[in-house]
C-alpha positions in Angstrom: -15.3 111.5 93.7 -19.3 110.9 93.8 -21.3 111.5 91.2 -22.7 114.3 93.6 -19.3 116.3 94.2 -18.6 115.7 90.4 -21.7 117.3 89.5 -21.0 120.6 91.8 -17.8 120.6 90.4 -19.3 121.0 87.0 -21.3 123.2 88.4 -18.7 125.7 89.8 -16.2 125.3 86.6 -18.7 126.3 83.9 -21.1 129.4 83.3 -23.4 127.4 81.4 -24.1 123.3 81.7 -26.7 121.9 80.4 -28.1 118.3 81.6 -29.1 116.9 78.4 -29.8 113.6 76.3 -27.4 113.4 73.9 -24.8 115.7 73.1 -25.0 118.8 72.0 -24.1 118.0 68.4 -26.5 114.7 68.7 -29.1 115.5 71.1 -31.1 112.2 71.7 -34.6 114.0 71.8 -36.1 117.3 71.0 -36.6 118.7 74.0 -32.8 118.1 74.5 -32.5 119.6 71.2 -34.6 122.6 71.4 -32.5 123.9 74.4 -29.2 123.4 72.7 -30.5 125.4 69.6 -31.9 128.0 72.0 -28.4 128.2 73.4 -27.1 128.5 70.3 -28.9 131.4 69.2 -28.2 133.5 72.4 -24.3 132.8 71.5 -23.6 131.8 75.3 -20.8 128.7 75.7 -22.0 126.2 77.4 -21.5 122.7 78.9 -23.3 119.7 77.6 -23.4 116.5 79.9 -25.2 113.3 78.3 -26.8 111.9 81.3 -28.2 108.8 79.2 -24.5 107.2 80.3 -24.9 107.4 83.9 -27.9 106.6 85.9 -26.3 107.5 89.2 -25.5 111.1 87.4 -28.9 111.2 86.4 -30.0 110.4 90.0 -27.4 113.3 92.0 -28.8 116.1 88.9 -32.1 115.7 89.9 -31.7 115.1 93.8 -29.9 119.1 93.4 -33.0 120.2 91.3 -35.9 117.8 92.7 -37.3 118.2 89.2 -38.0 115.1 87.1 -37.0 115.5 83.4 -34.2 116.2 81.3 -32.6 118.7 79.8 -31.9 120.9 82.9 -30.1 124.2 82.5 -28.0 125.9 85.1 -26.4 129.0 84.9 -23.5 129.7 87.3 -25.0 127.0 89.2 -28.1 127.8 89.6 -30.9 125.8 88.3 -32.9 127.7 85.8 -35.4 124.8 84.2 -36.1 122.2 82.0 -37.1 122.9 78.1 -40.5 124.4 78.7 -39.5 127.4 80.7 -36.2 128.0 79.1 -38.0 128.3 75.5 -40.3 130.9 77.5 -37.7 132.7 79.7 -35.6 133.0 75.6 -38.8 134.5 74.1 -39.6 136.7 76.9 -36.0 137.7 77.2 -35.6 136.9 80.7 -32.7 134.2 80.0 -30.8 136.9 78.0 -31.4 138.9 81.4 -29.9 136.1 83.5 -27.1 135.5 81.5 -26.4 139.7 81.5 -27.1 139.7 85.7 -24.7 137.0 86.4 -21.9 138.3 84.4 -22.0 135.4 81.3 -21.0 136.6 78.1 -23.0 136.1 75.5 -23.5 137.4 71.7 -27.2 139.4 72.1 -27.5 139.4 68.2 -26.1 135.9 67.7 -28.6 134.4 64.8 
C-alpha cells in the first residue's frame, strides 16, 4: 500500500486524525502540542500520526492538503487546518460546530 492510499485509509477509518510531530502524549513542538490540548479540551477521540518517521508520509499529507506545515487536522476526512486556525475555529466555536455537523461525538463541557 502507498503511503497515499494509507493515508485515505486513515482518513476514512477515523473521525478525527491529526498530522502531528510527535505523539500525542509527546508532541515534538508546540504547535503540535497546542492542537492536541485543544483536542483534549473539546473531549473529541482522535488519531495522532507522527509524521517526523516518514518523509514520504509527510510528502502524500501535504500533496492532499497543499499546505506546508504540520500539525494538520482533519475531521471525517476533510482538512480543517494547521494550528493557527484550529486555536481560532476552538475559541470561536466553529470547531465545536464541525464536530456537531458531521456527526462526531464529542464532550461540549469537557475541561
Amino acid at each position: 500500500m502507498s503511503n497515499a492510499e494509507h493515508v485515505t485509509k486513515e482518513l476514512s477509518e477515523n473521525n478525527v486524525v491529526l498530522y502531528m510531530k510527535g505523539t500525542a502524549d509527546y508532541p515534538a513542538c508546540g504547535f503540535s502540542g497546542t492542537v492536541c490540548q485543544i483536542l483534549k479540551r473539546v473531549g473529541v477521540s482522535f488519531k495522532s500520526v507522527n509524521i517526523l518517521e516518514d518523509k514520504e508520509l509527510r510528502d502524500s499529507v501535504r500533496a492532499i492538503t497543499s499546505w506546508p506545515t504540520f500539525p494538520q487536522l482533519f475531521v471525517k476526512g476533510e482538512f480543517v487546518g494547521g494550528c493557527d486556525i484550529v486555536r481560532e475555529i476552538y475559541s470561536s466555536g466553529e470547531l465545536q460546530q464541525i464536530l456537531k455537523d458531521k456527526g462526531v461525538p464529542f464532550q461540549e463541557n469537557a475541561a
